[in-house]
Structure formats: C-alpha cells, structure tokens
N, C-alpha and C positions, 0 to 999 in steps of 0.2 A: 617386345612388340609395341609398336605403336598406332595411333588412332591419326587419319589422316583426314582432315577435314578437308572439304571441295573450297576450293580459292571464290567459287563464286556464291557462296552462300556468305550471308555476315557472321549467320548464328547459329550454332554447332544446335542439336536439338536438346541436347541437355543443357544450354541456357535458354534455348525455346519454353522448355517446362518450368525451368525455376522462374524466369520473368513471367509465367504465366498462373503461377502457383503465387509469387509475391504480390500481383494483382488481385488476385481473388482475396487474399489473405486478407489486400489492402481495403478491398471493397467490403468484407466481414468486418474489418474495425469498424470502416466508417457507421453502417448500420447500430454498431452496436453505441457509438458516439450519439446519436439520436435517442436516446433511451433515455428514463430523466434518470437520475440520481435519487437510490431508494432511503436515504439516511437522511436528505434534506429536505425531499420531499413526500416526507412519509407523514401520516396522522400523529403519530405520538409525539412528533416532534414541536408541533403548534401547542402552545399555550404555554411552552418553556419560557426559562427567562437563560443569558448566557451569565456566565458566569464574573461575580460581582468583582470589586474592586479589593474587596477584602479576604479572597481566596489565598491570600500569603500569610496571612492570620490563623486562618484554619491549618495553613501547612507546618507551619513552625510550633502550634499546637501540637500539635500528631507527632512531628520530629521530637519537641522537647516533652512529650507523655511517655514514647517510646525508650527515648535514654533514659527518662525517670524508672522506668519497670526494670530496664538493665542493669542500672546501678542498684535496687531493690533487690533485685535478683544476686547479682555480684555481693553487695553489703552478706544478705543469707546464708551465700556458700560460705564464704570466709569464716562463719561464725562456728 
C-alpha cells in the first residue's frame, strides 16, 4: 500500500509536525542560550587565580614520584 499525497498541498502533515516540533525545539535552545553560564559565573569561582606558568613542574613531579614508587615497588618483588 501506499500513502498518496494531494498534488496541491506542499507539505505532507508528517513534515507539517516535524517542521513544527524542530521549531519549538529551536525556540527551547535559544531560551536556554540566555541563561548565564553556572561554572563561570558562579561565587566560588571569584578570588581564584588560573593556573600558573609552572603547572608542568608539578606535572612531571607527580609522573617522576609515581614511576619512583613503581620501580620501589618492582625493586621489592624481585627480592
């Protein structure tokens, strides 16, 4: 069976609904586009500082403590 649409209409009604459901959906974004932003503009966040120039100092720290406990660890079993 098939679905025979009227030659003088443009839009079947099941594109009637979806164009009319993608508008609404569209107009729900945009409201919610208006809202501020709760992570940068939130209280905890004033009086931070970002993060310094020296944060690759601390990184390779952390990497070369973590292989130091591994090979601590590895050195042990072996024994």
């Amino acid at each position: 069976m098939s679905l025979f649409i009227s030659q003088k209409d443009d839009r079947s009604e099941l594109q009637k609904r979806i164009a009319a459901e993608l508008q609404r959906k569209n107009q729900d974004k945009s409201l919610l586009a208006d809202r501020p932003d709760l992570v940068d503009d939130s209280q905890y966040i004033k009086g931070t500082k970002s993060t310094s120039s020296f944060s690759w100092v601390w990184m390779v720290a952390v990497i070369l403590a973590t292989g130091f406990i591994i090979w601590l660890t590895v050195i042990s079993m072996s024994r």
